[in-house]
NUBA-351643 format. One record per residue (C-alpha): residue in three letters; z, y, x. Coordinates in steps of 0.25 Angstrom, whole numbers, padded with zeros to 4 digits, always signed. Each point is the difference from the previous one (the first is absolute). Last residue first. Layout:
% residues N
<node aa="ALA" up="Z" north="Y" east="X"/>
...
% end
This chain:
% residues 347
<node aa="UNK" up="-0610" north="-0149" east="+0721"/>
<node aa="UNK" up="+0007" north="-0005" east="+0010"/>
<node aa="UNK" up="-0010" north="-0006" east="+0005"/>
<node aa="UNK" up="-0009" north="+0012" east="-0001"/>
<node aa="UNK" up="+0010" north="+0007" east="+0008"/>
<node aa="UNK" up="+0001" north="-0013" east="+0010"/>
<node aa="UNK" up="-0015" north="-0001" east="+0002"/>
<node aa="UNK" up="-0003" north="+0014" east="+0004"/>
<node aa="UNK" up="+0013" north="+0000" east="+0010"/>
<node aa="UNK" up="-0006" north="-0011" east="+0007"/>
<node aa="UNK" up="-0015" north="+0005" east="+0000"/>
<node aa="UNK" up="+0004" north="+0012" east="+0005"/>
<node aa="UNK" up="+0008" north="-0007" east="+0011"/>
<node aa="UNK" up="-0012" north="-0007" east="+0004"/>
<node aa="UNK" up="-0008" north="+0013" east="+0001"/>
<node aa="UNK" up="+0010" north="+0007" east="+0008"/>
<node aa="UNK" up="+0002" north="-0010" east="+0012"/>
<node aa="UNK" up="-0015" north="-0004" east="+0002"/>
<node aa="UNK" up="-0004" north="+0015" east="-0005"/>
<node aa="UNK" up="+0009" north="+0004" east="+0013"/>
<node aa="UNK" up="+0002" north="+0014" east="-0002"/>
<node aa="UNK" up="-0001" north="+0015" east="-0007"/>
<node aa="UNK" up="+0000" north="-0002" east="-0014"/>
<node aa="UNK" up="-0008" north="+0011" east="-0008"/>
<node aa="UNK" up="-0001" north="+0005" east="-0016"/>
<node aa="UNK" up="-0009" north="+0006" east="-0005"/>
<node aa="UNK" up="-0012" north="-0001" east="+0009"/>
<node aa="UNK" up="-0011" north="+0010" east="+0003"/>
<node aa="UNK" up="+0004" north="+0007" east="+0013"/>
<node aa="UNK" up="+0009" north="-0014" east="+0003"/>
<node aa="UNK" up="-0013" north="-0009" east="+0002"/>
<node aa="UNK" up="-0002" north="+0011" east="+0012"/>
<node aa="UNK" up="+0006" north="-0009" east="+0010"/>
<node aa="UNK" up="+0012" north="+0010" east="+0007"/>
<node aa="UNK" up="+0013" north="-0009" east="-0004"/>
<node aa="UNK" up="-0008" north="-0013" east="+0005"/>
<node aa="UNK" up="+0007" north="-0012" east="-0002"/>
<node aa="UNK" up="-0008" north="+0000" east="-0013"/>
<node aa="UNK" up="+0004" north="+0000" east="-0017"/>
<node aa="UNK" up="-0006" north="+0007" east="-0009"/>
<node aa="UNK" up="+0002" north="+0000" east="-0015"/>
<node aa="UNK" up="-0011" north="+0007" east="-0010"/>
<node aa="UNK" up="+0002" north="+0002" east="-0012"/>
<node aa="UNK" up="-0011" north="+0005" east="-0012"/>
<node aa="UNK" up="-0011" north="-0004" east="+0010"/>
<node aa="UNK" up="-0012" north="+0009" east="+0000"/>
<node aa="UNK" up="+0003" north="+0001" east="+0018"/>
<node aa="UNK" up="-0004" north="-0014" east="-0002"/>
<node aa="UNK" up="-0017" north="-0001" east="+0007"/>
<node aa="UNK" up="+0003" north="+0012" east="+0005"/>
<node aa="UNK" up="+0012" north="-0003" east="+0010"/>
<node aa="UNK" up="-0008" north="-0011" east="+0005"/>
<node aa="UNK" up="-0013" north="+0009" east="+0006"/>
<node aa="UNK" up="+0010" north="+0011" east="+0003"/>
<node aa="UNK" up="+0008" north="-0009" east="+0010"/>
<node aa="UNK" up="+0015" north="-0005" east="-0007"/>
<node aa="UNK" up="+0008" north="-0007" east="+0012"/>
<node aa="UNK" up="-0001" north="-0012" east="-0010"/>
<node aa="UNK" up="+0011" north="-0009" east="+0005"/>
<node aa="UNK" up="+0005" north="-0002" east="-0014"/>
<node aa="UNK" up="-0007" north="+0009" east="-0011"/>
<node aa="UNK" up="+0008" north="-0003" east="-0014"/>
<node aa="UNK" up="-0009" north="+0006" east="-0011"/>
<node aa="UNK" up="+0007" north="+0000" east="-0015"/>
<node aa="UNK" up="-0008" north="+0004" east="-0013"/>
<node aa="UNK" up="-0012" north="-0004" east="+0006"/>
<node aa="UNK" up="-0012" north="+0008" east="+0002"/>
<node aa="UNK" up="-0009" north="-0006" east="+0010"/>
<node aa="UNK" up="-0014" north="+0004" east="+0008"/>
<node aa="UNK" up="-0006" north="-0013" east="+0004"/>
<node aa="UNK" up="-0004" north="-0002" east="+0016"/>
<node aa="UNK" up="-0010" north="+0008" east="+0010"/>
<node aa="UNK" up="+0007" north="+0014" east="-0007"/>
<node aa="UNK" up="+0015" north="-0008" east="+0000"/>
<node aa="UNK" up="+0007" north="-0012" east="-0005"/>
<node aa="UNK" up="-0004" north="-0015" east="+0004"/>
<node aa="UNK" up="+0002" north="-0011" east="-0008"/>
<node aa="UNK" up="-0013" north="-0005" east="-0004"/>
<node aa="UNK" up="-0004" north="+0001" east="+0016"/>
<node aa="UNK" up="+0009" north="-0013" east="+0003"/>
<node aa="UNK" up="+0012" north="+0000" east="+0007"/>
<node aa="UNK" up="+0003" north="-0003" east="+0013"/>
<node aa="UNK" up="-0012" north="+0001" east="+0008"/>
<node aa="UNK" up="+0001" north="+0010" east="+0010"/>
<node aa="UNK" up="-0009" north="+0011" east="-0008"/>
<node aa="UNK" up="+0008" north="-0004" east="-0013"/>
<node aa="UNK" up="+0013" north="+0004" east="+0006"/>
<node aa="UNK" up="-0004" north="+0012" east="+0007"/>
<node aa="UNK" up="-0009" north="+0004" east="-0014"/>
<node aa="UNK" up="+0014" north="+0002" east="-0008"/>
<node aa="UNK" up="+0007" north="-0011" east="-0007"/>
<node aa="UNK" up="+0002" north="-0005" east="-0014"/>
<node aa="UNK" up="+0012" north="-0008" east="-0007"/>
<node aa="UNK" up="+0001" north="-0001" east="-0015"/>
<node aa="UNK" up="+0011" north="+0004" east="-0010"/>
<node aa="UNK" up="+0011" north="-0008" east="-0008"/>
<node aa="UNK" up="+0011" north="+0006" east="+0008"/>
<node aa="UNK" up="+0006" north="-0013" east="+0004"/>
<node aa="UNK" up="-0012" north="-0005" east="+0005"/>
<node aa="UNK" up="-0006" north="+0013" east="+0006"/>
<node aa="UNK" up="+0013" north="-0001" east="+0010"/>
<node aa="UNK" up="-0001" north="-0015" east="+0002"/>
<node aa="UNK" up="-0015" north="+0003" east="+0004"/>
<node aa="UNK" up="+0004" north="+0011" east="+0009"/>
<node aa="UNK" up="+0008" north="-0011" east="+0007"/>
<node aa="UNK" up="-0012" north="-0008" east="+0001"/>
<node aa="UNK" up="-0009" north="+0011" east="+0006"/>
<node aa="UNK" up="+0008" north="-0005" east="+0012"/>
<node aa="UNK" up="-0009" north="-0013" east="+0003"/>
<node aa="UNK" up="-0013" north="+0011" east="+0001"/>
<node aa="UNK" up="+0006" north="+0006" east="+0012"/>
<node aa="UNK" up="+0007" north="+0016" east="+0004"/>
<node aa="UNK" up="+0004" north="+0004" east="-0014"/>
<node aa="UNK" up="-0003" north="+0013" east="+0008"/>
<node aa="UNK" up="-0015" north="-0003" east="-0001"/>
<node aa="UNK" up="+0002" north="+0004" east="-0016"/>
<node aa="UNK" up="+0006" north="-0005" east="-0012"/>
<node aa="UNK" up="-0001" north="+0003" east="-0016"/>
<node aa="UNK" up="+0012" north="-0003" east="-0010"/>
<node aa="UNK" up="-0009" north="+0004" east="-0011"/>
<node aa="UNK" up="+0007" north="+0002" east="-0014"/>
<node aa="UNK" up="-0009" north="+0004" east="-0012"/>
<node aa="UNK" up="-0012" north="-0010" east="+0004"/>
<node aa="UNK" up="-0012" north="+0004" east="-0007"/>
<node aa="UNK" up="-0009" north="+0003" east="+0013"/>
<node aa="UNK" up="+0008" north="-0011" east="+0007"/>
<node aa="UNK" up="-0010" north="-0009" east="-0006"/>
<node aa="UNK" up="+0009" north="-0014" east="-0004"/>
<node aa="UNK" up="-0001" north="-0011" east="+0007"/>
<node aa="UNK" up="-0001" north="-0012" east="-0009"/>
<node aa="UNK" up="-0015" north="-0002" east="+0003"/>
<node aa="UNK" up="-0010" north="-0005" east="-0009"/>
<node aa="UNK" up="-0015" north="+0006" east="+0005"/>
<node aa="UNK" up="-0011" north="-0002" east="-0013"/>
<node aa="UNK" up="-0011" north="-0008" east="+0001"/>
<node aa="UNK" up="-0014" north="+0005" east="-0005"/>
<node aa="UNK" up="-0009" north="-0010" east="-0003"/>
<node aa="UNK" up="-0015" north="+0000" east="+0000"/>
<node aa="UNK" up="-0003" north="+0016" east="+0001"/>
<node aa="UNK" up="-0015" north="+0003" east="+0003"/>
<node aa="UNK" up="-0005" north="+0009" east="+0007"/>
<node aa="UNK" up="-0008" north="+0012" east="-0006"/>
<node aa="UNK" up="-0009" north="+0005" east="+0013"/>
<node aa="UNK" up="-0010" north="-0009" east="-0003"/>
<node aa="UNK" up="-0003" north="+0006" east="-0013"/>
<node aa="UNK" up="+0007" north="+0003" east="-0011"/>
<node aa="UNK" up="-0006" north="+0012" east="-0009"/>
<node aa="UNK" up="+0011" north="+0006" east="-0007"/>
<node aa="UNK" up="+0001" north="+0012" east="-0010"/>
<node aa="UNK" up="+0006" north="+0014" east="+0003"/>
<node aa="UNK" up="+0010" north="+0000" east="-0010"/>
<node aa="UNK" up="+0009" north="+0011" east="-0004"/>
<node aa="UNK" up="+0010" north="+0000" east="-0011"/>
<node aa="UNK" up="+0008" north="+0012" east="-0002"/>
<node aa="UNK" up="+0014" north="+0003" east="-0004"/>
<node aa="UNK" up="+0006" north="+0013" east="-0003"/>
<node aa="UNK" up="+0018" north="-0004" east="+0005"/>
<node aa="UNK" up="+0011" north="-0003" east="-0008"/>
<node aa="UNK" up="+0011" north="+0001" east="+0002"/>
<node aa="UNK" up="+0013" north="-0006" east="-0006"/>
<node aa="UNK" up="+0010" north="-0001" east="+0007"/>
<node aa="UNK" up="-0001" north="+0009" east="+0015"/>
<node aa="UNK" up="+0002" north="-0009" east="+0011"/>
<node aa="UNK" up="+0008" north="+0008" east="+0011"/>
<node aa="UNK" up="-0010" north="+0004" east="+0010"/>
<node aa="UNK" up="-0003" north="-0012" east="+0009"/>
<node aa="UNK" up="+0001" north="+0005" east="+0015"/>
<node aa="UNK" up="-0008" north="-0001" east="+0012"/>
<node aa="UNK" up="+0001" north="-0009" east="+0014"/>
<node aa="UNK" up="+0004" north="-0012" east="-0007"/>
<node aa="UNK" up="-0014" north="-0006" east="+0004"/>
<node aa="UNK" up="-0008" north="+0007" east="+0010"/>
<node aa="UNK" up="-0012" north="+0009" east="-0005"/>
<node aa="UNK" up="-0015" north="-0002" east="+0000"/>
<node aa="UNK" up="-0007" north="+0013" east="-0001"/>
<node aa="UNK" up="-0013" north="+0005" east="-0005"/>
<node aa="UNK" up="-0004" north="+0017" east="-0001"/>
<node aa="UNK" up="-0011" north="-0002" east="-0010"/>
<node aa="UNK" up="-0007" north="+0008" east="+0004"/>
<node aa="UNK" up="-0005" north="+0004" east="+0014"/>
<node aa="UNK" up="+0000" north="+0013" east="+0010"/>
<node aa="UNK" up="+0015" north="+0003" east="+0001"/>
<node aa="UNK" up="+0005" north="-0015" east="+0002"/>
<node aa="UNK" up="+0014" north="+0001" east="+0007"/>
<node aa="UNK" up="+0009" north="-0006" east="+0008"/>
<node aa="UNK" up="+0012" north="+0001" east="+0007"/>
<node aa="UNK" up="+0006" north="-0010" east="+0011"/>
<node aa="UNK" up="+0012" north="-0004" east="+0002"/>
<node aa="UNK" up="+0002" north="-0008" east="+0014"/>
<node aa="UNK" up="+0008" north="-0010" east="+0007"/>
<node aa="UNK" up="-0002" north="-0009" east="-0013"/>
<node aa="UNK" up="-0007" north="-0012" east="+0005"/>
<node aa="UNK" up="-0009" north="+0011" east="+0006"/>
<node aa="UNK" up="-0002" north="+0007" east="-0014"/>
<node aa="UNK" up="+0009" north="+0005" east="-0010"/>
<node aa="UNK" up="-0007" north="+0005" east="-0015"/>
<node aa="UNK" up="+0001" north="+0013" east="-0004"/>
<node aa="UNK" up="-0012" north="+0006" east="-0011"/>
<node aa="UNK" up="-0003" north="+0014" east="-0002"/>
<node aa="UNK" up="-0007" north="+0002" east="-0014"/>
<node aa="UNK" up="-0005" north="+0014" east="+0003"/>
<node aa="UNK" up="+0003" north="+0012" east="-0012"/>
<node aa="UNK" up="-0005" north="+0009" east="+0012"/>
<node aa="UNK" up="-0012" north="+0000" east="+0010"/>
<node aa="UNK" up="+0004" north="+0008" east="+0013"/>
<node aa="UNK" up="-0014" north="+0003" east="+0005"/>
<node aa="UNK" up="-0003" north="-0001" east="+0014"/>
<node aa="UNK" up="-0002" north="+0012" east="+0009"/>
<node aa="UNK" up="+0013" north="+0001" east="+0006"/>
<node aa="UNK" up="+0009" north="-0011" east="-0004"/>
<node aa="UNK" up="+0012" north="+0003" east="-0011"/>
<node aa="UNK" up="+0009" north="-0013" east="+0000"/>
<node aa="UNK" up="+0001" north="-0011" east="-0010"/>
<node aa="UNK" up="-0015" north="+0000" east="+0003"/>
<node aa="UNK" up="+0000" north="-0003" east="-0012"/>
<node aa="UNK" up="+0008" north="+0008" east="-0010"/>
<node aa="UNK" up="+0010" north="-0009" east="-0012"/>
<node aa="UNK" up="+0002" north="-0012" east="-0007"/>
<node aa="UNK" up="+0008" north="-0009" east="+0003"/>
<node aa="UNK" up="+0002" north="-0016" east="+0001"/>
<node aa="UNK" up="+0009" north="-0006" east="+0009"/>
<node aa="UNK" up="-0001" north="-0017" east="+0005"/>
<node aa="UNK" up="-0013" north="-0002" east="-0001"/>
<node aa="UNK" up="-0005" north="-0015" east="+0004"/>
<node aa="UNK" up="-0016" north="+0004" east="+0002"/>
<node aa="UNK" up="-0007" north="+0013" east="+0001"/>
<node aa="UNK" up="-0013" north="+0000" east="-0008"/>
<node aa="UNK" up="-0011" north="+0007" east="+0002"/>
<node aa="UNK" up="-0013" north="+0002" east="-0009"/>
<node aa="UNK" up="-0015" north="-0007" east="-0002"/>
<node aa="UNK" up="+0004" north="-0003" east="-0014"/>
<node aa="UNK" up="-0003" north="-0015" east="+0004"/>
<node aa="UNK" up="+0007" north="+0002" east="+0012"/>
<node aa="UNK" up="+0011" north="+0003" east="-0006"/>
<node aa="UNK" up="+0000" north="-0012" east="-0008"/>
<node aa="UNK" up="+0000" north="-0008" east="+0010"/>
<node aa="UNK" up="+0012" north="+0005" east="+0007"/>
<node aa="UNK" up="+0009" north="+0002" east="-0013"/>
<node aa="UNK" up="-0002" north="-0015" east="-0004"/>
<node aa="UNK" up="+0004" north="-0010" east="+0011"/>
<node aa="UNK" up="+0012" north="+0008" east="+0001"/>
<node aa="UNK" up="+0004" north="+0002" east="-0013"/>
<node aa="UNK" up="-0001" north="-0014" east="+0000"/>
<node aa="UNK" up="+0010" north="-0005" east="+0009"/>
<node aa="UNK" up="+0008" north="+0014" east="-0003"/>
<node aa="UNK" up="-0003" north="+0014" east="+0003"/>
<node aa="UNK" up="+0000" north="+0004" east="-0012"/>
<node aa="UNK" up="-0012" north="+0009" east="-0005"/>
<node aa="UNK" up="+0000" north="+0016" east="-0003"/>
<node aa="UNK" up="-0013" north="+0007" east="-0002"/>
<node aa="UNK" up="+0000" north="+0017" east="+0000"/>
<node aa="UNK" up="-0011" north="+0008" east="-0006"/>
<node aa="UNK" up="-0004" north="-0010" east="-0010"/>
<node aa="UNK" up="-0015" north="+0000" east="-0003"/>
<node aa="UNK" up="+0000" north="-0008" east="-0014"/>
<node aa="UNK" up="-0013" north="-0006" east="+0001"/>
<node aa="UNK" up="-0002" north="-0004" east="+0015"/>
<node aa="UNK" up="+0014" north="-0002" east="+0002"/>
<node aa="UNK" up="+0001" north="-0009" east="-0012"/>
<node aa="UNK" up="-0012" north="-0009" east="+0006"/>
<node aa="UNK" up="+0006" north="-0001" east="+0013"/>
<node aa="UNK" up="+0013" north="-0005" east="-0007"/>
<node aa="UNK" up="-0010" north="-0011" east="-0006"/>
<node aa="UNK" up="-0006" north="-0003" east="+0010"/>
<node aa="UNK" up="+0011" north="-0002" east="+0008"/>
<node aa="UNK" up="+0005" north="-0009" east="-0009"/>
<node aa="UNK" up="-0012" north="-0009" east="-0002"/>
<node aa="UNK" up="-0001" north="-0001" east="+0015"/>
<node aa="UNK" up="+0013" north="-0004" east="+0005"/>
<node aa="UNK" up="+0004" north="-0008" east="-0010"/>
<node aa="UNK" up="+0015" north="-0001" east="-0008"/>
<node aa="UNK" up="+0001" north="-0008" east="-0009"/>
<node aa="UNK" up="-0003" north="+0004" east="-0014"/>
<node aa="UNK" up="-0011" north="+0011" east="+0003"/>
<node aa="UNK" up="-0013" north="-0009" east="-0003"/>
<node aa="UNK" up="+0006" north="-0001" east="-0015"/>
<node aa="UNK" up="+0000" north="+0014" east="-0002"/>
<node aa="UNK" up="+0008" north="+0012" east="-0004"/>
<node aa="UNK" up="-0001" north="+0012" east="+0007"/>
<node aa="UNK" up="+0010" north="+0010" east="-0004"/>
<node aa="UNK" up="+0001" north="+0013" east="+0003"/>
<node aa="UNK" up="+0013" north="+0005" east="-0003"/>
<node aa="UNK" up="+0005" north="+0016" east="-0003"/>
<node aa="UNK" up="+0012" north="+0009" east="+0000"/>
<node aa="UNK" up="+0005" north="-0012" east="+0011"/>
<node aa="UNK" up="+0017" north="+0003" east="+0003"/>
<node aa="UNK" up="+0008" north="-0013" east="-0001"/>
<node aa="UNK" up="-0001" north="+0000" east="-0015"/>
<node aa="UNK" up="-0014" north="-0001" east="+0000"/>
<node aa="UNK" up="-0003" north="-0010" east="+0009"/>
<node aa="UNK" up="+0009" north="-0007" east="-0009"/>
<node aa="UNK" up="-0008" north="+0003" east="-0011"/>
<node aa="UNK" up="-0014" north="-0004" east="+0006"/>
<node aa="UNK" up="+0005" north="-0015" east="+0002"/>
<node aa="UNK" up="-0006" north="-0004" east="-0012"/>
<node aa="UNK" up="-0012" north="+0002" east="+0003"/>
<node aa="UNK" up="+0000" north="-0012" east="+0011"/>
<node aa="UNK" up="-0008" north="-0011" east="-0006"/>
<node aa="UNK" up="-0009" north="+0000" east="+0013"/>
<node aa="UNK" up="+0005" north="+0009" east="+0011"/>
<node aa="UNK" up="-0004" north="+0014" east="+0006"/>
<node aa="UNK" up="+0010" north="+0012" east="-0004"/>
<node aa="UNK" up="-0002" north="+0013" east="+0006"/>
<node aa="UNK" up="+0012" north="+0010" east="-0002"/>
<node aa="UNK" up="-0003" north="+0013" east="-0003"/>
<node aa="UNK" up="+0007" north="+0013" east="+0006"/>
<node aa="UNK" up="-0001" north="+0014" east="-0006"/>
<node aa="UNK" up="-0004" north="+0013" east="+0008"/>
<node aa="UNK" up="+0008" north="+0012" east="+0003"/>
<node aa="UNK" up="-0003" north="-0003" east="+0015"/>
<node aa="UNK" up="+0016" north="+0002" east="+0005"/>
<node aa="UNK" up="+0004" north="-0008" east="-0015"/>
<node aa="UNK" up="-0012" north="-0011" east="+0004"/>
<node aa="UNK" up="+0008" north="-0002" east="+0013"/>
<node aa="UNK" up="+0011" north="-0002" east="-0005"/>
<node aa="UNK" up="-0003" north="-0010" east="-0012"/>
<node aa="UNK" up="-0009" north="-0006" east="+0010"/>
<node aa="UNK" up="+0014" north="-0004" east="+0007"/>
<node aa="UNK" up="+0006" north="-0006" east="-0014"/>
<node aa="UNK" up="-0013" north="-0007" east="-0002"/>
<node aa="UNK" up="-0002" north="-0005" east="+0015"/>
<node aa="UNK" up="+0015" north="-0007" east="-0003"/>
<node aa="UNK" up="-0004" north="-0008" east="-0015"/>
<node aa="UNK" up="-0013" north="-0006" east="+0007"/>
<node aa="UNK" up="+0009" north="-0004" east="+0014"/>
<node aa="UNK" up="+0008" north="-0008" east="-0012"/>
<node aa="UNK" up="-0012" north="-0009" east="-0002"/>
<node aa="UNK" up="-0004" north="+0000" east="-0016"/>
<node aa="UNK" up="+0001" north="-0013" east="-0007"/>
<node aa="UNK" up="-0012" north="-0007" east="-0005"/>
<node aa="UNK" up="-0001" north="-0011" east="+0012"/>
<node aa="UNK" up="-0001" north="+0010" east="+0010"/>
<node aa="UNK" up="+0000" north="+0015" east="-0003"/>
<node aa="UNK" up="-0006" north="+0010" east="+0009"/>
<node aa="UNK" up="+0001" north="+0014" east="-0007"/>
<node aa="UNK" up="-0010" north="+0009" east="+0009"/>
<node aa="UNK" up="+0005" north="+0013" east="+0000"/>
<node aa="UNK" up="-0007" north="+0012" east="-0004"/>
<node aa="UNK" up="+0001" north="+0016" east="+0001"/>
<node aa="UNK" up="-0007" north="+0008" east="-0006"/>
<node aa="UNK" up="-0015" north="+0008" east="+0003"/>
<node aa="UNK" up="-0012" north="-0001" east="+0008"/>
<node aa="UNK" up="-0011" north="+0010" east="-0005"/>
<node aa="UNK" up="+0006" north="+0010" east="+0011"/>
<node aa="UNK" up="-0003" north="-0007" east="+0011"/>
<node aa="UNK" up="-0018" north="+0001" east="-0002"/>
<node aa="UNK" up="-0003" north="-0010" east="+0009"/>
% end
């Protein structure tokens, strides 16, 4: 494999239903980096039916270039008419680095198609660099530079591990929703457009859809949520998450939790903040009875505000929080809510 035919850096813009996935607008903003440190561009890879005219948007959000694959075996989403299709790209284009969200399909995706282009891929990213592997000088082994080092945690989080891919291309990861940052769109871009198309054989391989049934849920996902009155093991039983309820009511935000509180059974894994959970960005976070572990803490240290409040003067959640209370959360979160509800009743 000759590495330096291998060039740019792309995303793969996964789109459902005609609209682009938001994970595809955050890998454009961070391949945006890391093309910059390659001096490279960064295309988006677009595979649909009747989907050219999302290239603009892709534009906008960072893409100097969209390959689009327009076909009618692509409207829903299948696993094999898709990865061949991204295989095929790869093939053609040979893109140094290859970015895929690591989202229900994202994650059906990445895998097979890096087996297909016979290189690595290291799954559910949550930092992206480039710089030398080793990250350290090891005698008698090459230091290789200009490296795509990929941090993703491991051990349900108890561990961060580093990883490169030095001999292959393209350098393939699947990265964590909300993990990475939309550049400010920029009105009016456009970006080179090409259309691929590999062609299609179905075969036995090609299921075949027969209905496709959409989840209705009223809860909303507390990756959008601006206000997140988020609880942990210190709430200390599922029937008291109800006065964090009462909080989140009067706010107009969303409860969530840490992994202590999903692990015992008290609230679903959709609400869970932290590196085996969602990353978050709320305006407002209020951590109650989160002693604030590294594996939490990084999943809402993005957070524009964050408001502590633990028994526990010493519990780290204070190192990132704004502002502190030190006490009873079963007397001061009431009394918040109280005081909440009066001054907006009074205006």
């Amino acid at each position: 494999m000759n590495l330096e035919e291998y060039k740019g850096v792309y995303v793969f813009a996964q789109q459902v239903d005609n609209e682009i996935s938001s994970i595809a607008f955050e890998l454009l903003g961070k391949a945006k980096d890391l093309a910059k440190d390659l001096n490279t561009d960064v295309t988006a890879v677009l595979l649909g039916s009747g989907v050219k005219n999302l290239a603009d948007s892709l534009a906008e959000y960072g893409a100097d270039k969209v390959i689009v694959v327009d076909d009618p075996e692509l409207k829903v989403y299948r696993t094999e008419p898709y990865a061949h299709a991204l295989s095929e790209v790869i093939n053609k284009y040979k893109p140094e680095i290859v970015l895929v969200g690591a989202t229900a399909i994202g994650r059906d995706l990445g895998p097979r198609v890096s087996a297909r282009v016979a290189t690595g891929l290291t799954a559910d990213c949550t930092v992206l660099e480039i710089g030398d592997f080793p990250l350290q000088p090891i005698p008698g082994q090459e230091q290789k530079h200009n490296q795509l080092l990929m941090t993703r945690p491991a051990f349900g989080g108890n561990t961060i591990a580093t990883i490169a891919c030095p001999d292959n291309r393209p350098q393939m990861a699947t990265v964590r929703a909300g993990v990475m940052q939309k550049i400010q769109p920029i009105k009016g871009a456009k970006a080179v457009v090409e259309e691929f198309n590999p062609g299609f054989t179905p075969n036995n391989k090609y299921v075949e859809i027969i209905d496709v049934v959409k989840a209705v849920t009223d809860t909303v996902d507390i990756m959008d949520a601006k206000i997140l009155v988020s609880g942990g093991r210190g709430v200390g039983s599922p029937e008291n998450f109800k006065i964090l309820e009462d909080l989140a009511e009067v706010l107009g935000g969303t409860v969530s939790c840490s992994r202590a509180v999903v692990d015992a059974g008290w609230k679903p894994k959709d609400l869970q903040v932290g590196q085996t959970g969602k990353t978050v960005r709320p305006n407002v976070y209020f951590a109650i009875g989160i002693s604030g572990a590294i594996q939490h803490v990084a999943g809402m240290e993005e957070s524009d505000i964050i408001v502590a409040i633990n028994k526990d003067a010493d519990a780290p959640i204070f190192d990132v929080a704004d502002y502190g209370v030190v006490g009873d959360l079963n007397k001061i979160v009431p009394k918040l809510t109280e005081s909440l509800k009066a001054e907006i009743a009074a205006k």
